[in-house]
N, C-alpha and C positions, 0 to 999 in steps of 0.2 A: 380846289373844290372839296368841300367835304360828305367823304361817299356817308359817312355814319347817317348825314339828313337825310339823306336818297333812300335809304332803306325801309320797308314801307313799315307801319305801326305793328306789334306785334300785336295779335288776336286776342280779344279781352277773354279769358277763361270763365264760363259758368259756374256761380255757386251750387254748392250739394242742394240747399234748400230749393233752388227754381229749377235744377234737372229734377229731384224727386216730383216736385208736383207736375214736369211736363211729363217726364217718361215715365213715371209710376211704377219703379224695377218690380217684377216677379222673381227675378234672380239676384243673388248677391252682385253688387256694383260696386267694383273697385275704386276709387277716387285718388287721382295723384294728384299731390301736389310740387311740382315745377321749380316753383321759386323756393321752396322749402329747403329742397334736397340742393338745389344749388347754392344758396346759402348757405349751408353744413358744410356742404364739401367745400368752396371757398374758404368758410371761418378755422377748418382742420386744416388743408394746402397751407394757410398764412401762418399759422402758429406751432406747427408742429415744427422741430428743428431736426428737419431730416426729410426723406420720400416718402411719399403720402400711395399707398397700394391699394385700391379698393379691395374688400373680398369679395367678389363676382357670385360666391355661392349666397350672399345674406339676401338678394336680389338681383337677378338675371334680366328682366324685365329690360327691354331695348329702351323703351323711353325712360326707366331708372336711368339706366347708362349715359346716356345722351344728358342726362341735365347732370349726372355728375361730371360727367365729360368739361360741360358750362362753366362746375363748381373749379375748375382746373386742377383735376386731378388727369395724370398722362400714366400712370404708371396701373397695374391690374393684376392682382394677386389670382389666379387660375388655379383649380381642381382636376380638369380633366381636359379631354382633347374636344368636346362641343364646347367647352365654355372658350377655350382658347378661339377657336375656329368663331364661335359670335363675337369675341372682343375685337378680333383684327376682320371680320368682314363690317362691321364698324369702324373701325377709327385704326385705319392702315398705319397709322406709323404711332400707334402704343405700345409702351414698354410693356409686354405680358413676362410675369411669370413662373414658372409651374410650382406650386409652392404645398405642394401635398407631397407627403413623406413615404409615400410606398404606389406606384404606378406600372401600368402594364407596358410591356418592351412597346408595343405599336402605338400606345399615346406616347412614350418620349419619343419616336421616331416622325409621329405627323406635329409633335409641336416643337422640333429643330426647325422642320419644314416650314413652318410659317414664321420663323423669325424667334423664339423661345429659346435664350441659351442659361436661364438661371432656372436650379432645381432644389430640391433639397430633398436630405437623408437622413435616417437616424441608425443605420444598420452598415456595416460591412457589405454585405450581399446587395443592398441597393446602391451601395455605391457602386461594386463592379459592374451593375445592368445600368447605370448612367454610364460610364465609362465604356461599356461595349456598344451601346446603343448611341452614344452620340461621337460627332468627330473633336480630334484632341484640337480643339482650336476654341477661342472666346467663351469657351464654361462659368459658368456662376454656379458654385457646388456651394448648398449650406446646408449646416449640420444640424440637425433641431435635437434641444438638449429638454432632457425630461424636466418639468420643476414637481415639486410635492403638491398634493391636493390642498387648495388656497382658499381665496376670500370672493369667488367666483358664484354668482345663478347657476352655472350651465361649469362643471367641473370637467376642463377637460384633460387631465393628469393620467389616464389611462388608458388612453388609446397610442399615442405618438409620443419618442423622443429621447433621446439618447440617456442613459445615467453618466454622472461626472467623469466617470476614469475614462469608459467607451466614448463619451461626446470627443474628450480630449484625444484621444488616439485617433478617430475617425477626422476630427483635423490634420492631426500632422498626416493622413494616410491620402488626407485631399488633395492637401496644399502644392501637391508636384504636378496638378493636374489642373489645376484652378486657376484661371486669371482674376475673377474672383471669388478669395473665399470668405463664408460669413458662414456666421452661428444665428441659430433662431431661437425663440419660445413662443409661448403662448398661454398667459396667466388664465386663461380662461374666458369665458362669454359674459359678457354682464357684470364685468369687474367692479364690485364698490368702492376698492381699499388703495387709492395710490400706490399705497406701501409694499405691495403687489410687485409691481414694476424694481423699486431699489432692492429688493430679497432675490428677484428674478436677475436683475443686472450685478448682483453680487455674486450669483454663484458662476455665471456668465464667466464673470473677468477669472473666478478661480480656474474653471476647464481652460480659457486659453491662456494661460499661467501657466498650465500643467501641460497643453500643448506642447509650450514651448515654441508656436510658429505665429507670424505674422497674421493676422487676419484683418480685410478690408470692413465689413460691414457686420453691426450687430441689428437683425431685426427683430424686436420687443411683441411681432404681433398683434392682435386685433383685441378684442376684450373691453372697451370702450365703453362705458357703456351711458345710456338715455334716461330722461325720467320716467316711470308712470304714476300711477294716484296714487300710491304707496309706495315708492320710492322717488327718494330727490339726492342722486349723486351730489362729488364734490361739481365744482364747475370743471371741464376737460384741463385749462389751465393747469390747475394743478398737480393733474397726471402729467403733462407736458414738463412743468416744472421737475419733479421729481424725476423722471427719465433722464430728463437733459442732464442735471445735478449729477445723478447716479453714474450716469455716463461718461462726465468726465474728471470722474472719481477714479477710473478708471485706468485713465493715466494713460490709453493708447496710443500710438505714434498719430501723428497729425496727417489729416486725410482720410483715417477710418470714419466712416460717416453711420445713420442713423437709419431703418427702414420702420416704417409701421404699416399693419394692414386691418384699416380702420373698416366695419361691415356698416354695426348696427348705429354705431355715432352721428354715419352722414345721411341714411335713409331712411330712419324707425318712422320721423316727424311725418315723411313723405305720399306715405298711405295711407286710409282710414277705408274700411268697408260698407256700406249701406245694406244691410236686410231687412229682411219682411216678418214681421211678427205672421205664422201660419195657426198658432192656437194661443189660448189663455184660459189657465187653467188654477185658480187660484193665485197662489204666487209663483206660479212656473210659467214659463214662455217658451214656447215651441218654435224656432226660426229659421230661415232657412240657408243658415252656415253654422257653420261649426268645428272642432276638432278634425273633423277630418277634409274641413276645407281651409280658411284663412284662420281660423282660431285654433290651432293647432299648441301655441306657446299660454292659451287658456288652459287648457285641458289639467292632464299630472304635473306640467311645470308651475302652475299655479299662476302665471300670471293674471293680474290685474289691468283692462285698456280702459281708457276716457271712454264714458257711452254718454249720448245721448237720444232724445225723442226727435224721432221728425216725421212733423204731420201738417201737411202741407194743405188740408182742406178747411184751417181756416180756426179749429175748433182750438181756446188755449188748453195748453195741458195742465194737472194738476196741479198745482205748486206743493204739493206731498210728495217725497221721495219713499219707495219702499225697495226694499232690497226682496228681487227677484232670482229664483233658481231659471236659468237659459238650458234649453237643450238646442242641440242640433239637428237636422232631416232626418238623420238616418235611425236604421233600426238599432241599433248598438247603444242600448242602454251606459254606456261610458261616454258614448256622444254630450256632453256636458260641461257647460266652464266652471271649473274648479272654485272659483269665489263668487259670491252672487253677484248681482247687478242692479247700481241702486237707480229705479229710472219713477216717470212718474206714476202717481198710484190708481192714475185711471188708465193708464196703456191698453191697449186693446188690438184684436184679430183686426193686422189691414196698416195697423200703425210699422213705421219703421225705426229704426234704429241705425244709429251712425255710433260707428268703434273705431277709436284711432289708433296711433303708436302701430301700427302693422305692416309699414315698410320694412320692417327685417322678419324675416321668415314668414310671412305672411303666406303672398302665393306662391311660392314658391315651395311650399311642404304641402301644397293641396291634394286631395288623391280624388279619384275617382269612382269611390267607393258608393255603391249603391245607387249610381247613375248621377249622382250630385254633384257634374262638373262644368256644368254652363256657369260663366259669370258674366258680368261686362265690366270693360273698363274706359273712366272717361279720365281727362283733368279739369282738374276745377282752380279755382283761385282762392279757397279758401286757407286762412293760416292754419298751420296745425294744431290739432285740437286738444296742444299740452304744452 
């Protein structure tokens, strides 16, 4: 028999258009999209040559998780001891792990406790509070090596990660301690430049050259990055090509294998927000999200999201685009997205607004700030809106 028939039809998901016109949000309405994010994560799992690690920080969100779960990703790149503590009270037997380079003795101690034996370091002194705080058995020590400020949106070269001589010493000072040891980077967020990855995987191979020690796993990090209306990366391919290439340029013993920890690749597609035009005021629009809720990557990073009009009462909209200034609720004159927004030129108080590309850092950078923290959130079936 086959149980697959048995299984009952899954629930057709509502479009954004027929919830706006039933529930009319007064507050911003999150919007997942389901099949999106599974599909990512699938098309990444299949082509990536090596373990596919979500970052859990780009989206926390339980039903993000659950459809990347779908997209067959098992593995989950953690920050802290709540993120680790929601992956494994979801999905008990996933690979989590700790993959933030400076942590407090009582998170490495409650994330041994739920199954976490891989951690990484960029210091001496983090290595001995791994070392005192966990037990000498099934460790995954990696070492994150600094690269120079790159071809990155989001430069992350200054916070995390060992320089050459240090990365190379801090291996060989692992390696007696390690069942596995691996070296990491991270070219940055929003990576445009393949080339990124072969510059990263070259300085790589030189620290464990200078090593001198065996190492199991290089993980190349997350930096992945999506399109928006003004930006069209290469295709992921390509970055995949180039790593793979690069890596085994490398020459390592056979068996060292490949990590990546994919955030905004498998989820950006996944969310779009709905708000409410609250004023119009020439060419400005008063709405009620903004920088200091899901638009957060508008704001000084200057991103650019797909917008469009939705007005569900029937009336069509302009066929004239005009490029409007957006603010946000709050009183914080910064509350503003940084490039305008070209929507129709009759927009009006009452009309809304759908912004996509917001599955990565969306809500999850949201604050609370001036009481502006109700949302909802539904799924819908709509494709994504780039």
């Amino acid at each position: 028999m086959d149980l697959l028939r048995l299984r009952p039809p899954a629930p057709l998901l509502p479009r954004v258009d027929d919830l706006v016109a039933v529930e009319r949000p007064d507050v911003p309405m999150h919007c997942l999209r389901p099949a999106a994010i599974v599909a990512a994560a699938s098309g990444f799992v299949g082509s990536f040559p090596g373990e596919v690690l979500y970052a859990v920080k780009c989206n926390p969100d339980p039903a993000v998780l659950q459809a990347v779960w779908e997209g067959g990703v098992r593995h989950f790149d953690c920050a802290s001891a709540p993120e680790v503590a929601l992956v494994r009270d979801l999905f008990p037997t996933a690979a989590i792990h700790f993959m933030h380079p400076v942590k407090s003795r009582p998170a490495l101690r409650t994330a041994w406790a739920a199954g976490v034996r891989d951690t990484v370091f960029d210091s001496a002194d983090e290595l001995a509070k791994i070392l005192q705080e966990t037990p000498d058995q099934d460790r995954g020590l990696f070492v994150r090596l600094a690269l120079p400020c790159g071809h990155a949106v989001y430069d992350l070269s200054g916070k995390f990660g060992a320089p050459l001589d240090e990365a190379a010493a801090l291996l060989r000072a692992a390696r007696p301690h390690a069942a596995r040891l691996g070296l990491a980077f991270h070219v940055g967020s929003q990576c445009l430049e393949p080339l990124a990855w072969r510059e990263a995987m070259a300085l790589a191979g030189m620290a464990i050259r200078q090593s001198g020690v065996r190492i199991d796993i290089i993980d190349v990090g997350g930096g992945f990055p999506v399109a928006y209306p003004d930006v069209l990366p290469p295709p992921l391919g390509a970055y995949f090509a180039e790593i793979e290439t690069s890596f085994e340029a490398l020459g390592l013993p056979e068996g060292t294998t490949l990590w990546a920890e994919p955030g905004r690749a498998l989820v950006a597609g996944g969310v779009s927000v709905v708000t409410q035009v609250l004023l119009r005021r020439g060419d400005e629009l008063y709405v009620n999200d903004g920088i200091y809720g899901s638009l957060s990557d508008a704001g000084a990073p200057g991103f650019r999201f797909p917008s469009r009009l939705v007005r569900p009462q029937g009336t069509a909209p302009s066929p004239v685009l005009r490029d409007f200034t957006v603010f946000g609720p709050t009183c914080d004159s910064a509350d503003r997205l940084h490039a305008p927004v070209p929507l129709p030129a009759d927009i009006a108080e009452g009309d809304w607004i759908e912004i996509g590309q917001l599955g990565a850092y969306g809500a999850c950078l949201r604050t609370g700030f001036n009481g502006f923290d109700t949302i909802r959130s539904v799924a819908v079936r709509d494709a994504p809106m780039l």
